[in-house]
N, C-alpha and C positions, 0 to 999 in steps of 0.2 A: 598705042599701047595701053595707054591709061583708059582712055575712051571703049576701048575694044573690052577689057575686062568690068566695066561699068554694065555692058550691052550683055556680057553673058552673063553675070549676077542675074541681071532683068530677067534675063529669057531663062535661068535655070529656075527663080520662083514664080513667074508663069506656070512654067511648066511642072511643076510640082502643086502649085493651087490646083491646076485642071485635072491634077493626077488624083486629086485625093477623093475617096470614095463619097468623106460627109458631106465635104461641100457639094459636091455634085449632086447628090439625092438630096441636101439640104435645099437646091436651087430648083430640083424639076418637081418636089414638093409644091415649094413657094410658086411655081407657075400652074401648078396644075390645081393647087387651093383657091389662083387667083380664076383662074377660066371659070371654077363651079359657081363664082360670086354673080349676084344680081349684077344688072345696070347701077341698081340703086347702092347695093354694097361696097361696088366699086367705086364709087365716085363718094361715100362716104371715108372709106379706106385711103384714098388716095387725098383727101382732105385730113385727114386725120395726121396720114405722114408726113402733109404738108407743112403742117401748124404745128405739129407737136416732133417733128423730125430734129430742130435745132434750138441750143437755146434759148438765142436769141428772138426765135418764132415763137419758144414759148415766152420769154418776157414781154414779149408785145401783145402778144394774144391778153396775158393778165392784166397789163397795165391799160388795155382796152377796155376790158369787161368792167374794170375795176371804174375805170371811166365812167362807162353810159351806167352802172349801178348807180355812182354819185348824181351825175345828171339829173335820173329818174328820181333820187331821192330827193333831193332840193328841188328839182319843179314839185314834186308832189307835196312836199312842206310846205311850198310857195300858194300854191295852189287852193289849201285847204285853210289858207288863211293862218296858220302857224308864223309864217312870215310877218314883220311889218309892212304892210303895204300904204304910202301916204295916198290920198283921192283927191289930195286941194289943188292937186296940177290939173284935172279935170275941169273945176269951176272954169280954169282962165281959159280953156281950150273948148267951154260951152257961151262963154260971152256974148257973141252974136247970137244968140237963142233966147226968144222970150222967157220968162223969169219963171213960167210954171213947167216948160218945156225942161230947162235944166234944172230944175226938184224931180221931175222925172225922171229923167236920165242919169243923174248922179246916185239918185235913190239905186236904182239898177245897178248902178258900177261897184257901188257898196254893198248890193246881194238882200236887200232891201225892200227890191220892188216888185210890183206884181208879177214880171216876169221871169224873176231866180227860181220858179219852182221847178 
């Protein structure tokens, strides 16, 4: 009894969704817009709904980008010597090298040597 008028609710707004004019042209639209798309439009399209379909896709998409931006900023601060970078760990890790060999090499490590250009 209970169950039985659950199941026609369902099936009376079924069938009233399929009945209605907008949705229906709104949907053979939406299929026949999708068929005129490239390969390439399609597969951009369909990444687009993917990532930006839910929330949640979007907060991660952001917290992503937002990510590898910092990443790229700090190695590139890093990078250009903006950074402090110490080189005395170097000397102990040239020890076994004769004495003119690691003036060379450290020379280089600090951006010094004839080979930084």
């Amino acid at each position: 009894p209970r169950s039985a008028d659950l199941d026609l609710e369902v099936m009376e707004h079924r069938y009233e969704a399929s009945a209605d004019p907008f949705r229906q042209f709104s949907r053979v639209e939406r299929q026949r817009k999708l068929r005129e798309m490239s390969p390439m439009e399609r597969i951009v399209f369909v990444a687009a709904q993917t990532f930006l379909g839910s929330k949640e896709m979007r907060t991660f998409l952001f917290v992503y980008v937002l990510g590898m931006h910092l990443l790229v900023f700090f190695s590139t601060y890093h990078q250009s010597g903006g950074g402090y970078c110490d080189h005395s760990h170097h000397h102990e890790l040239l020890s076994h090298m004769p004495p003119d060999q690691q003036v060379i090499i450290a020379a280089q490590a600090a951006g010094m040597g004839p080979s930084s250009n």
